[in-house]
C-alpha positions as CSV (number, residue, x, y, z in Angstrom):
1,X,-9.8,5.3,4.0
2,X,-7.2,3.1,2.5
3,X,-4.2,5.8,2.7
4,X,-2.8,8.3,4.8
5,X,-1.1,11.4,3.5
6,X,1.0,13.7,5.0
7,X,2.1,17.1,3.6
8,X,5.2,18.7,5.1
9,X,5.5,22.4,4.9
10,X,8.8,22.6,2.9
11,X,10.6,23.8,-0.1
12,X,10.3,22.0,-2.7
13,X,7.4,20.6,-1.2
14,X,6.9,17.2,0.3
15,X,4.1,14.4,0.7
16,X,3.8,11.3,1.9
17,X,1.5,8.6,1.9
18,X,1.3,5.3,4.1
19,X,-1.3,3.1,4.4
20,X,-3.8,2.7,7.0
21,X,-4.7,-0.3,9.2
22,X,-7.3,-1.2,7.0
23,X,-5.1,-1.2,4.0
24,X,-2.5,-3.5,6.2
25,X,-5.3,-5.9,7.0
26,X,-5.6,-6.9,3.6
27,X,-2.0,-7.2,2.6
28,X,-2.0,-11.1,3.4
29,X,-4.7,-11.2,0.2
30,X,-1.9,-9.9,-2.0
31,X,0.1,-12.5,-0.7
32,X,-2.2,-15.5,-1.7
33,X,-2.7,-13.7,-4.5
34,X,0.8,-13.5,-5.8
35,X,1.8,-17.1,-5.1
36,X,-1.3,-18.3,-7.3
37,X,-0.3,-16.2,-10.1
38,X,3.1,-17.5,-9.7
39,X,1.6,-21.2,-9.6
40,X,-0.6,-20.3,-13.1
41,X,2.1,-17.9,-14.5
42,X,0.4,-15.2,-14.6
């Protein structure tokens, strides 16, 4: 699982969603990423 989500018992209701440490483990990819496509203009 990639996301976490949390659902609060209120009114109106309320959810929230963070990301796991998978998911943070594979934020420096987006980094590379984005700096290439910046480099190419993408």
């Amino acid at each position: 699982m990639l996301v976490e989500r949390t659902a609060y018992d209120e009114v109106p209701p309320r959810v929230e969603y963070a990301p796991t440490e998978k998911a943070r483990s594979i934020f420096p990819v987006f980094g590379h990423l984005h700096r290439w496509a910046i480099t190419y203009e993408l």
